[in-house]
C-alpha positions in Angstrom: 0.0 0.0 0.0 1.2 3.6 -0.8 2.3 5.6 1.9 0.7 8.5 2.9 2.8 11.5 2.1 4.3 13.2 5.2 3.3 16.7 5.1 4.5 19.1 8.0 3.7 23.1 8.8 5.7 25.2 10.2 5.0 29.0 11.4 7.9 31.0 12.8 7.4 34.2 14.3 10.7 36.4 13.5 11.0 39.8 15.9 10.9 42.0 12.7 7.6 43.8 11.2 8.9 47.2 10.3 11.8 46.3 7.7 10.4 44.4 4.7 13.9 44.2 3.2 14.7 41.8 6.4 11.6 40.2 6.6 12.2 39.3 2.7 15.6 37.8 2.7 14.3 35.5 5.8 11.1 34.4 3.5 14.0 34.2 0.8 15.7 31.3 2.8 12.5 29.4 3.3 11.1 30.0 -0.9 14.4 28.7 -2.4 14.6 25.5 -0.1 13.7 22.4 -2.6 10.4 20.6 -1.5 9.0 23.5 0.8 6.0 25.5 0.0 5.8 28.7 1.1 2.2 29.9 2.1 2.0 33.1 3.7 3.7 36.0 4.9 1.9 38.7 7.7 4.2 41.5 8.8 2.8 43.2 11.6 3.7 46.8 12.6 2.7 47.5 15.9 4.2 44.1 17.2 6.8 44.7 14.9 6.7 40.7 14.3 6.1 38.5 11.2 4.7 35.4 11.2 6.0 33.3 8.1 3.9 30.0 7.3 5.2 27.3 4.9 4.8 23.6 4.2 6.7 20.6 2.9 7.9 17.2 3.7 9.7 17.0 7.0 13.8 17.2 6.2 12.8 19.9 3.9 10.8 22.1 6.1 13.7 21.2 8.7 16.3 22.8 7.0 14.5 25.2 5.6 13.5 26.9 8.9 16.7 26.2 10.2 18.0 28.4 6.9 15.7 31.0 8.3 16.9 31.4 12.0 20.1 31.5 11.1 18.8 34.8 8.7 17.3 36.2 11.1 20.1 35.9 13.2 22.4 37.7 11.1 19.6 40.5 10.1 18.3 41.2 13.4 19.5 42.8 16.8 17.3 42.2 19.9 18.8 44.9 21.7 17.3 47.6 18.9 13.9 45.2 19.1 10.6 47.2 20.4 7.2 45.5 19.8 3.8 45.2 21.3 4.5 41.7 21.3 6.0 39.5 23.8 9.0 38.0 22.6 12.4 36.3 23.1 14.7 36.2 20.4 14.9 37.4 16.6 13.5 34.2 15.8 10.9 34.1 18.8 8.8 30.9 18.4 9.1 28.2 15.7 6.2 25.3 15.9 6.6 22.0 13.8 2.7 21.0 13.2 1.7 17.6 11.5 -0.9 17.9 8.6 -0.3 14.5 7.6 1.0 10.9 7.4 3.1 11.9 10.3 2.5 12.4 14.1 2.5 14.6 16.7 5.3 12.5 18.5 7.1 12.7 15.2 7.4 16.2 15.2 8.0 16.5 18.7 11.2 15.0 18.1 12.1 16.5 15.0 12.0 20.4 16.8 13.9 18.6 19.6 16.7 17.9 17.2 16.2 21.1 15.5 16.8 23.0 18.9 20.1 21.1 18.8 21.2 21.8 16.0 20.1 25.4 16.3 22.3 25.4 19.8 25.3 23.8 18.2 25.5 25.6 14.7 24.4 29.1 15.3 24.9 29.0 19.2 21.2 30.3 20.2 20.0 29.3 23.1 16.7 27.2 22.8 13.8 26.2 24.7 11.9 23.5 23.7 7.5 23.9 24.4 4.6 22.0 23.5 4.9 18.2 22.7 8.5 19.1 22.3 8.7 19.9 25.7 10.8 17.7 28.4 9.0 18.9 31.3 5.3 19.7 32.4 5.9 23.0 32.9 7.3 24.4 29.4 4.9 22.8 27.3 3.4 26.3 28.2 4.8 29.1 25.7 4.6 31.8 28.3 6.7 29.9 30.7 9.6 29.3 28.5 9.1 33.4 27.3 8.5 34.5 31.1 10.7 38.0 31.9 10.8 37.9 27.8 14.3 39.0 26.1 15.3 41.5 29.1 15.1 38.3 31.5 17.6 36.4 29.5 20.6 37.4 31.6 19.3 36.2 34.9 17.4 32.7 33.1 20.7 31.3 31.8 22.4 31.6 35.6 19.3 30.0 37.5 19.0 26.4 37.4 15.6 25.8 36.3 15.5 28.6 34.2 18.2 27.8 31.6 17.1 27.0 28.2 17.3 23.0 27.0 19.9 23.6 24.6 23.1 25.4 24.2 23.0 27.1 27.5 26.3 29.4 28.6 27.3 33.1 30.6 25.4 35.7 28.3 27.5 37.4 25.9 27.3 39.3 22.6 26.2 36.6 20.4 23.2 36.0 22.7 22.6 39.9 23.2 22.0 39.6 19.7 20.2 36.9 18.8 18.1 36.2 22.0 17.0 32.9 22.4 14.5 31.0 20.4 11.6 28.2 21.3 11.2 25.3 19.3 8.3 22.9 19.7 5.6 20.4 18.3 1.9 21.1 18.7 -1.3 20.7 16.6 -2.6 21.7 13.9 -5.0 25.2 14.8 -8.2 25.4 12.5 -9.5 29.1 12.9 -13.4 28.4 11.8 -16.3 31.1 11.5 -19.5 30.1 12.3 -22.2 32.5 9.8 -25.9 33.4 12.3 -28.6 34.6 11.0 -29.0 37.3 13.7 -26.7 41.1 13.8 -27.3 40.2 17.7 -23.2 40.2 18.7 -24.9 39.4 22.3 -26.4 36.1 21.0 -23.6 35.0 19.1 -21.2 35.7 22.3 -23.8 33.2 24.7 -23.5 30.9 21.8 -19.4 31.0 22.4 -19.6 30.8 25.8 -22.3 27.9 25.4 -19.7 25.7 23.5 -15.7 26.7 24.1 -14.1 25.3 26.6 -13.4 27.8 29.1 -17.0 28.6 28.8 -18.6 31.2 31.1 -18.6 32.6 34.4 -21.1 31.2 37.2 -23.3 34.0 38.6 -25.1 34.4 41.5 -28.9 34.5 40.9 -29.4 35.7 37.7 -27.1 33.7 34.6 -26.8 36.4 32.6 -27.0 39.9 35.3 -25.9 38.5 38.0 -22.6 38.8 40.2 -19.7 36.3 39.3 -18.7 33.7 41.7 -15.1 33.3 42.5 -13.4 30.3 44.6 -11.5 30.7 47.7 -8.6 31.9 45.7 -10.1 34.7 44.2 -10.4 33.2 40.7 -13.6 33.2 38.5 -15.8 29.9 39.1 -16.4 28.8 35.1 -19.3 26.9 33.8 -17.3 24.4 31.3 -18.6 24.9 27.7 -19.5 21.2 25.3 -16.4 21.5 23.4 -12.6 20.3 24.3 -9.9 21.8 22.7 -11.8 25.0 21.4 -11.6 28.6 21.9 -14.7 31.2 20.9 -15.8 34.7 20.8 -19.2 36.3 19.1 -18.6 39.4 16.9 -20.5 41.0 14.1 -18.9 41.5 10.6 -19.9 44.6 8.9 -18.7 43.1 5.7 -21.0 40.4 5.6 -24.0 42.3 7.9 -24.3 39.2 10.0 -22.7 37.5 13.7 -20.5 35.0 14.1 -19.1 32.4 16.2 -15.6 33.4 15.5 -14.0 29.8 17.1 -10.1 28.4 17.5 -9.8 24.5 17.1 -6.5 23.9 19.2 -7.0 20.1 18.7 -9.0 18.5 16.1 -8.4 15.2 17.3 -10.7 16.0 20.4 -12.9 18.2 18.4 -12.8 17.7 15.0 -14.5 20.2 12.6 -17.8 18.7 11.7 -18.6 18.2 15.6 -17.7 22.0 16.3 -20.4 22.7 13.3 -23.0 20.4 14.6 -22.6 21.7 18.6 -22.7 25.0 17.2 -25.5 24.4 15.6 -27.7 22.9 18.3 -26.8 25.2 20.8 -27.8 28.4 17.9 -31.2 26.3 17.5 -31.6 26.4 21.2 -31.8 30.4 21.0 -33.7 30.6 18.3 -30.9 31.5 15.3 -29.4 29.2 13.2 -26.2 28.7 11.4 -26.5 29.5 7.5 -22.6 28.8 6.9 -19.1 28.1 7.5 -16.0 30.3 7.2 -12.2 28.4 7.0 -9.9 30.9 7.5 -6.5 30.1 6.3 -5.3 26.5 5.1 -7.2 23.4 6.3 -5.7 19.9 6.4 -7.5 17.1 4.1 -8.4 15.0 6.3 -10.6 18.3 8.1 -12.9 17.9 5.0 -12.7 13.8 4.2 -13.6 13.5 8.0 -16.0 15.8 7.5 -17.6 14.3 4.1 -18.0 10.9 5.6 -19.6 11.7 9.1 -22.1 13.7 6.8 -22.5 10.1 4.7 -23.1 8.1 7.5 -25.8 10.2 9.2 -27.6 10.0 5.9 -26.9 6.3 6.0 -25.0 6.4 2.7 -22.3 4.8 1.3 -18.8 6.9 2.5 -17.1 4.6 -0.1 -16.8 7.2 -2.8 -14.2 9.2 -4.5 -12.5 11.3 -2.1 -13.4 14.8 -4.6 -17.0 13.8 -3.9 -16.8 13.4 -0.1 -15.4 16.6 -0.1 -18.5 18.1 -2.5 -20.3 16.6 0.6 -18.7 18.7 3.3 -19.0 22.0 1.8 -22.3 21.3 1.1 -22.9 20.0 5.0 -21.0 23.1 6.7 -22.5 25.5 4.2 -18.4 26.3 2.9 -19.4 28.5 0.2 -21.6 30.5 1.9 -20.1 33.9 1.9 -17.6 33.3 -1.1 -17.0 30.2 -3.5 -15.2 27.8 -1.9 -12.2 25.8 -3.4 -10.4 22.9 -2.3 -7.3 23.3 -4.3 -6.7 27.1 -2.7 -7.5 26.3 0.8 -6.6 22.4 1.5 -2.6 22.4 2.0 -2.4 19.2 0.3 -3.8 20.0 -3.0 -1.1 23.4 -2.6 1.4 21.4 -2.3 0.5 18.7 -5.3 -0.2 21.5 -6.9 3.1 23.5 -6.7 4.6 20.0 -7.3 2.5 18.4 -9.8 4.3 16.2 -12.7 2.6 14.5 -15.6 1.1 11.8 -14.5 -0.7 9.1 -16.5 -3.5 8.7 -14.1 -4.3 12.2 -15.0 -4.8 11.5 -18.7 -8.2 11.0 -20.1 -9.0 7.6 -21.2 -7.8 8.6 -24.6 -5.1 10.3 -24.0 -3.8 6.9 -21.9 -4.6 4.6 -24.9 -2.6 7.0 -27.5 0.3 7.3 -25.2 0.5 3.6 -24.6 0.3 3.0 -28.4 3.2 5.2 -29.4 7.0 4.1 -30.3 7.8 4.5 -26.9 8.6 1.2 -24.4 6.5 2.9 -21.7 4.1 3.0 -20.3 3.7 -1.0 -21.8 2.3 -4.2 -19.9 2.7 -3.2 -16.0 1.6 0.0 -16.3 -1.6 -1.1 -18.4 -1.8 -4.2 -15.3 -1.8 -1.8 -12.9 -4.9 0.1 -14.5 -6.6 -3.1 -15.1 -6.7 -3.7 -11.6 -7.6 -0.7 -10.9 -10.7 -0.9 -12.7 -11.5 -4.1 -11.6 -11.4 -2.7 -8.0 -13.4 0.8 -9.3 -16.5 -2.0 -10.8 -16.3 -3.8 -7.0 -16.7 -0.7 -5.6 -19.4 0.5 -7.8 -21.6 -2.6 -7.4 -21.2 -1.9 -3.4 -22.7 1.3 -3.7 -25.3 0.2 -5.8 -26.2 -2.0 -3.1 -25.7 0.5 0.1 -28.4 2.1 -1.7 -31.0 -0.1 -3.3 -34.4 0.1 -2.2 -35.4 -2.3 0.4 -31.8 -2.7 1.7 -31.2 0.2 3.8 -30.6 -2.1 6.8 -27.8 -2.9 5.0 -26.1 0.3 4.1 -23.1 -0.1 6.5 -22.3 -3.7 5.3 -22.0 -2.3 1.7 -20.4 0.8 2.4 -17.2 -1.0 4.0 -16.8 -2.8 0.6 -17.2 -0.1 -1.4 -14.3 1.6 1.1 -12.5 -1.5 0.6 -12.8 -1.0 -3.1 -11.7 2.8 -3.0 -8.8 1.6 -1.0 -7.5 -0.9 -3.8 -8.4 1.1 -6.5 -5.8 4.3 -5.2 -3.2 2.2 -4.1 -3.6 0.5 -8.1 -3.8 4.0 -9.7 -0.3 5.1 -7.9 1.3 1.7 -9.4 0.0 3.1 -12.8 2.9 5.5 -12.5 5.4 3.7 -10.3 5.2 1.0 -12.6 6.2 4.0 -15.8 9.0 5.2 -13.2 10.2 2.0 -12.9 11.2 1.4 -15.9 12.1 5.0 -15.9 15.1 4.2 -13.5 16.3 1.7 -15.6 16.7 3.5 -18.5 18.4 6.4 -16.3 20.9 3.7 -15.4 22.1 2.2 -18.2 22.9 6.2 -19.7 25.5 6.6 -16.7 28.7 6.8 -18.1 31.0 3.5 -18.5 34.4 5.1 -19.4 36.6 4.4 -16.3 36.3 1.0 -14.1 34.8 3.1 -11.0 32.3 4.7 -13.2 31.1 1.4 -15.0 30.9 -0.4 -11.0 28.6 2.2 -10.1 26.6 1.8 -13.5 26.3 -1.9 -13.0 25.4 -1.4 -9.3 22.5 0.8 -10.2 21.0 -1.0 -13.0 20.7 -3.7 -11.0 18.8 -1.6 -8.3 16.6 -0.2 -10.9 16.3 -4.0 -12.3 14.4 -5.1 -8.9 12.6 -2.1 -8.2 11.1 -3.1 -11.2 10.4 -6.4 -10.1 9.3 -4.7 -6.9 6.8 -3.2 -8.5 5.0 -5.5 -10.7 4.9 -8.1 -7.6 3.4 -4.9 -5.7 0.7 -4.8 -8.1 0.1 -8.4 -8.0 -0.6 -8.5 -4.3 -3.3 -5.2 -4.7 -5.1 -6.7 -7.7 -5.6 -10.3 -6.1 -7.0 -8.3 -3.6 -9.7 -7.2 -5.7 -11.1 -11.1 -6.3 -12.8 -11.7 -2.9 -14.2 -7.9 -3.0 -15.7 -9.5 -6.6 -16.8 -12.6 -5.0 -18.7 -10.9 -2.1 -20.9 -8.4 -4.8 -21.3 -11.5 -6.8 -22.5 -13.1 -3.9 -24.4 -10.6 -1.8 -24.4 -7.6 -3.8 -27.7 -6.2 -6.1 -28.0 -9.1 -8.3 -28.8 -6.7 -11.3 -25.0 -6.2 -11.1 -23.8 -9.1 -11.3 -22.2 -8.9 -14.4 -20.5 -6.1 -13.3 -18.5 -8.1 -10.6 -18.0 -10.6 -13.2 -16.4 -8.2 -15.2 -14.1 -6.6 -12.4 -13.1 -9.9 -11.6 -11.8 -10.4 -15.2 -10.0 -7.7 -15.1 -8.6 -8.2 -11.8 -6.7 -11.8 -13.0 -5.5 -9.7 -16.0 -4.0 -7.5 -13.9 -2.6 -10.3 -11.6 -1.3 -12.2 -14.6 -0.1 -9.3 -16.6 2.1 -8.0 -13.6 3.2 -11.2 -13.2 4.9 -11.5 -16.9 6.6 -8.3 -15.5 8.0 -9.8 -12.4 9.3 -12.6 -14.3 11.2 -10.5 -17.3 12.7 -8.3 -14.8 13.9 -11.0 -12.3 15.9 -12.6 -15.3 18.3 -10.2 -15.6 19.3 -9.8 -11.7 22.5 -11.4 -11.1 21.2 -12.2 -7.5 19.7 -15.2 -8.6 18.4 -16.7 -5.1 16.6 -13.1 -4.8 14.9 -13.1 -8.6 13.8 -17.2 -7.8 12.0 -16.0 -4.9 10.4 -13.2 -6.5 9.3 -15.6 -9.4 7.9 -18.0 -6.9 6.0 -15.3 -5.2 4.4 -14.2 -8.4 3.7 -18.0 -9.4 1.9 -18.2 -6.2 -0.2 -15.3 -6.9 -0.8 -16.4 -10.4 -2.1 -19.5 -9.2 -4.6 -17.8 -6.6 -5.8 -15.6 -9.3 -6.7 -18.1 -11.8 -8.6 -20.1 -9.1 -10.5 -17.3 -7.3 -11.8 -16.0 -11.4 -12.4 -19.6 -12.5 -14.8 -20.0 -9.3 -16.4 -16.9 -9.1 -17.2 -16.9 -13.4 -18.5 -20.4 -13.1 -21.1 -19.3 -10.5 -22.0 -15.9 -12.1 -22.8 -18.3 -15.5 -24.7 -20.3 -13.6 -26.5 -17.8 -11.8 -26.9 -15.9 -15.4 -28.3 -19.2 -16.9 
């Protein structure tokens, strides 16, 4: 199965908002790092402080914020700094936040080694917060920023108070630089809830109804009467329905309407869809409802596919569908386009970053296009590419055939049942569609090898070496392929069996094409495996493929001899 991409943010905050020559040569540092996207910058003048927000995979957004501190180090003097902003160093806070494929823990210890290597190589101090954090204590920003850049001095003398890495006696370097905090922590979705009221007053209750914090307990009266406070002196709170949330009610003149204006600090706890709904039922409670959704900023994908399908399953509907038409189903469901068109590929940070890095790819052809392309002069794409897509299909026709089932009249009972098959069938039929092009790259690589240069003994080593790399990575591949497609047979089966009967060619079909994919791959695995010199290596990958071979023909055989008797 095909690896989910690892995707990471990161959003430094540099103590400079006045001098956009400065603030550009940091932004510089981060744009011309290879496989980092840069998103946004917002220079702020007051807190003379920009907050710089790109994305990429994570050695790449590594480096490339590393690239950046060590700018800003250079291009800005703490002891000239003055801003309505608390703050610590030129570089003052610098968060690593998964999107996906990768976890929280991951990036924890990613900004740990970052702080490191920050402390070694440009000797600033750093403190480590958040998930990064190795005490209870500093996963708090404002601890590891108390006294801010004036207590620096006296922090880095008192035990406790020293930064986590590349702690020493202040001196000029540090004067300069301050010190910078590294961590980990969540991805922040900043949502706006649209009410049909102007009433800034309702929309506030309806915050303070469903953030966490929630709202003071009064004496008497809820709403007039006189706070309560504990024996301490703090504010008694009435906890709101949501975890992880923050919320305010405002009116926007722009739009002539009230919002929930709401933070998401953790959308594992409170995911969007459930902030919507809560929202929602508390607005009914007083008498308003919610007419739309505002994103603001980037969202992750999974926001919106999490979204689509808990939408699908209320409805009782298959959630085994293309993933563009899940996400049709969430903007829909939250109202998205309510105040403005909504688009996916400008506001989902994966489709930024496909975009920004798209190639050809054959999967992106129309069917046409693939057929002429495959008939040309050219050796590829050729038989395990066209495998690959032949097992896709036959996985696209199981799927179909379970969704043609969740929803046939009569079976509703059934919708769940179906809908995991047609998942199952979504699954295969991605994981297929990326062989399409692995399987064109593979062969790819081998062509790339054998136009290395041969001329000295060294050079000709290294060319032998890597054609026989490329060589079984396009084994690799194939046999890859072979183990998704005969994946696809029992899928087949169970439609055949249990699916709407007036598609029960259709599983017939998909099974066909699923042993032609199977068999087709295999021929692959086989040419390729005769020309590794590790022959114990290329017998085991024939043996493999033999096996599969052999599955294939008797899984098709069974299930074509029962749809012929079925259809007779």
């Amino acid at each position: 199965m095909a690896k989910e991409k690892q995707i990471v943010e990161c959003v430094p905050n540099f103590s400079e908002g006045r001098n956009m020559d400065v603030i550009k040569q940091i932004a510089a540092e981060i744009e011309h790092t290879k496989g980092v996207r840069l998103l946004d910058i917002d220079p702020g003048e007051a807190t003379n402080r920009t907050v710089i927000t790109f994305v990429g995979e994570p050695m790449p957004v590594v480096e490339a914020a590393f690239k950046a501190v060590r700018k800003a180090g250079q291009l800005i003097d703490m002891r000239q700094h003055h801003g309505a902003h608390p703050r610590i160093g030129a570089t003052d806070v610098l968060p690593l936040i998964p999107v996906s494929g990768i976890s929280l823990e991951e990036c924890a210890q990613l900004a740990r080694e970052l702080a490191q290597r920050i402390a070694d190589e440009l000797r600033i101090p750093c403190y480590c917060y958040e998930a990064a954090a190795f005490s209870e204590p500093r996963r708090n920003l404002a601890v590891c920023r108390a006294g801010e850049y004036e207590a620096i001095p006296k922090k880095l003398s008192t035990p406790g108070l020293q930064p986590d890495f590349g702690c020493r006696p202040m001196d000029d370097d540090i004067a300069r630089t301050g010190c910078t905090v590294v961590g980990a922590r969540d991805f922040l979705i900043a949502v706006n809830f649209n009410l049909n009221t102007t009433s800034t007053r309702r929309a506030n209750a309806i915050a303070f109804d469903v953030r966490e914090k929630g709202r003071p307990r009064r004496e008497g009266n809820p709403i007039t009467g006189k706070p309560m406070k504990d024996a301490d002196g703090n504010p008694i709170m009435i906890p709101g329905t949501l975890k992880g949330t923050k919320a305010i009610g405002w009116y926007i003149d722009e739009y002539g309407i009230a919002q929930v204006s709401m933070n998401i600090t953790d959308i594992n706890v409170t995911p969007l869809h459930k902030a919507f709904d809560e929202v929602c039922r508390c607005a009914q409670n007083r008498g308003i409802r919610v007419t739309g959704t505002e994103i603001v900023g980037l969202t992750p994908k999974r926001t919106l596919i999490e979204a689509g399908r808990y939408f699908l399953e209320k409805q009782h509907r298959s959630t085994g569908i293309p993933e563009e038409d899940i996400i049709k189903i969430a903007v829909h469901s939250m109202g998205l386009d309510d105040l403005r068109p909504f688009n996916p590929r400008e506001k989902v940070i994966e489709f930024l970053l496909e975009d920004a890095e798209k190639k050809p790819l054959l999967v992106d052809r129309t069917v046409k296009a693939f057929a002429e392309e495959t008939s040309r002069e050219s050796p590829a794409p050729g038989g395990g590419t066209i495998s690959a897509y032949m097992g896709a299909l036959g996985a696209a026709l199981g799927a179909m055939v379970a969704n043609l089932s969740a929803h046939k009249a009569g079976w509703d009972e059934r919708w769940k049942e179906f809908s995991d098959s047609a998942m199952k069938g979504q699954q295969l039929m991605d994981r297929l569609l990326h062989l399409v092009d692995e399987d064109t790259e593979a062969f790819n690589r081998i062509m790339a090898a054998f136009s290395m240069p041969k001329t000295t003994d060294e050079e000709r080593t290294l060319r032998t070496e890597a054609i026989q790399q490329a060589t079984l990575y396009a084994a690799e591949v194939p046999l890859n392929t072979m183990k998704t497609a005969v994946e696809v047979l029992p899928l087949c089966r169970l439609m055949m069996q249990q699916g709407n009967p007036n598609s029960i060619s259709d599983a017939g079909v998909g099974a066909l094409a699923a042993r032609a994919a199977v068999l087709g791959a295999g021929l692959n695995v086989k040419i390729n495996a005769a020309s590794l010199r590790d022959r114990d290596k290329a017998a085991s990958l024939v043996a493999e493929a033999d096996m599969l071979v052999d599955r294939a023909k008797a899984e098709e055989h069974e299930i074509m001899a029962e749809i012929e008797r079925r259809l007779a």
